[in-house]
Each structure stands twice: as C-alpha cells, then as structure tokens.
N, C-alpha and C positions, 0 to 999 in steps of 0.2 A: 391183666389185673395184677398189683403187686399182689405181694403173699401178704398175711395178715401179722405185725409183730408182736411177741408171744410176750412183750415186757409192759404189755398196760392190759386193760379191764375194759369189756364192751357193752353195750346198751344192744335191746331186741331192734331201738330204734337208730341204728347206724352209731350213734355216738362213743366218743373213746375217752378215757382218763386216763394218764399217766399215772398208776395205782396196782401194783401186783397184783393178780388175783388173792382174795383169801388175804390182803393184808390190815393193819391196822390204818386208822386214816393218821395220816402225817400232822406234822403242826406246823409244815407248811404248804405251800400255795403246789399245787397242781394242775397240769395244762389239760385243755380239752380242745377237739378237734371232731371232725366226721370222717367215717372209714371212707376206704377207695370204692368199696358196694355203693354207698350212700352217693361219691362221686360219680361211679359210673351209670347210676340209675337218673341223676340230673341231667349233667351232660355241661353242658359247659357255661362255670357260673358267672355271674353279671352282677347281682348284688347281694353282700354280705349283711344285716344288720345283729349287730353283737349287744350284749347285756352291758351298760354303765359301767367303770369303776366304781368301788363302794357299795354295788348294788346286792340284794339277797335275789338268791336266785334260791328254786327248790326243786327236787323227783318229781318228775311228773307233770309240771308247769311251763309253759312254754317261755325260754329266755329270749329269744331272738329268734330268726329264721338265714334260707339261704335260698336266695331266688336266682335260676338258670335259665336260659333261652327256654326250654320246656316247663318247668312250675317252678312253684313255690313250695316250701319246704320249713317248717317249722323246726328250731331244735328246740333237743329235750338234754338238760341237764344229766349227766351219770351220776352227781354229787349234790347236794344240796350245801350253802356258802355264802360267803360272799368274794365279790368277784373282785380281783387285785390287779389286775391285769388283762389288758384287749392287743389282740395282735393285731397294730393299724397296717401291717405291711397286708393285711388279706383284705380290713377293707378296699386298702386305696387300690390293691391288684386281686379279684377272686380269683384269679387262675393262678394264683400260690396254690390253693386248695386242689385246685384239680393235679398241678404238675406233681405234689409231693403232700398229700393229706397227713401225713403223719412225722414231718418234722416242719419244715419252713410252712406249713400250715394248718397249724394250730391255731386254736380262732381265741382262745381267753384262758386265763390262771384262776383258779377259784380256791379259798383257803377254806377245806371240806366240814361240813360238822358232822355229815349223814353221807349215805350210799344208798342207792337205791340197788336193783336186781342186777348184780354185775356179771358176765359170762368172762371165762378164760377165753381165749382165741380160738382152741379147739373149739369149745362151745358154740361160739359167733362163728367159727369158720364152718363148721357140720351146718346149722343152719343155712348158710348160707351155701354150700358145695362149694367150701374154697380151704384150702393147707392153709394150717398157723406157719410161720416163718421162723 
C-alpha cells in the first residue's frame, strides 16, 4: 500500500482534497480523489460515476459513487462547492484510480466554499495503521 501524502487533507470516509491541513480554502478549484485504503478495500474498479460540471455538491451528501468487482461505494465530498472539473481519463479507464489514487486519479476540481472534518495524514494514517509519507 503506498504511504499516505502528507500535502492534502482527508475524510473519515477514504476521501482526499488537495487542501493543507489547517489551511484557508483557496479561491481556486481543488482536486479530490479516494485514498489507496479506500482502493484497496474495493479492489478493482469498473465504474466511476462523478458529479456534473457546474454542479453543487456538499459535506456530507453523496456526489457520486465508485463501483468495483466487489461493491459499490458512495463518495462523500471533503469540501462542499461547485464542481469545475471531472477527470474523464478515470471515467473512461477506473483503474487510473486503482494504479495511482493520488495523482493521475483524481476524480474532480471543486472551487471550495466550506470544509467539512478534515484529518492531517497522520491523523488518517493512525486511524487507519498506515505512515503519512
């Protein structure tokens, strides 16, 4: 399992933001994606369905999901926004997400208004028994 990178913000529920921990929200667009835990607890994905361009998305509410040979899998926003950007390179292939969760598969940009309960790495990594990177 890679190690977790110590330069974005994570969700209880696998999800990640490009967002330093502890910082203010940007006034631009930021990517989100699912940690490698959240990969390796699926197993290998088949279909992506991602939030609309222009769309609002919020904490808490489900924007899409990530369905694998074994389930389905709801995501949960780190941010609440609206969303400016979908990475088609993960619909048209999910195993970008599996090979590389945390650069070439990032699933959408969301220009943030709100945060919800965001963990350092350490944080997400103690929970989960895994080293920030």
């Amino acid at each position: 399992m890679p190690a977790i990178p110590v330069d974005r913000s994570y969700t209880r529920d696998h999800e990640w933001v490009v967002l330093a921990p502890g910082a203010d929200l940007p006034d631009a667009p930021v990517r989100v994606g699912i940690t490698a835990i959240a990969v390796d607890s699926l197993g290998d994905l088949v279909f992506v369905d991602l939030p609309a361009v222009g769309s609002t998305i919020t904490v808490g509410s489900a924007c899409g999901e990530v369905e694998s040979t074994k389930a389905v899998s709801e995501l949960f926003p780190p941010v609440s926004g609206r969303v400016t950007l979908v990475n088609q390179a993960v619909v048209d292939d999910p195993a970008l997400i599996t090979s590389d969760p945390y650069d070439q598969g990032w699933l959408f940009a969301v220009l943030p208004s709100a945060a919800g309960e965001l963990l350092t790495a350490a944080q997400y990594g103690q929970l989960n028994g895994v080293a920030p990177q």
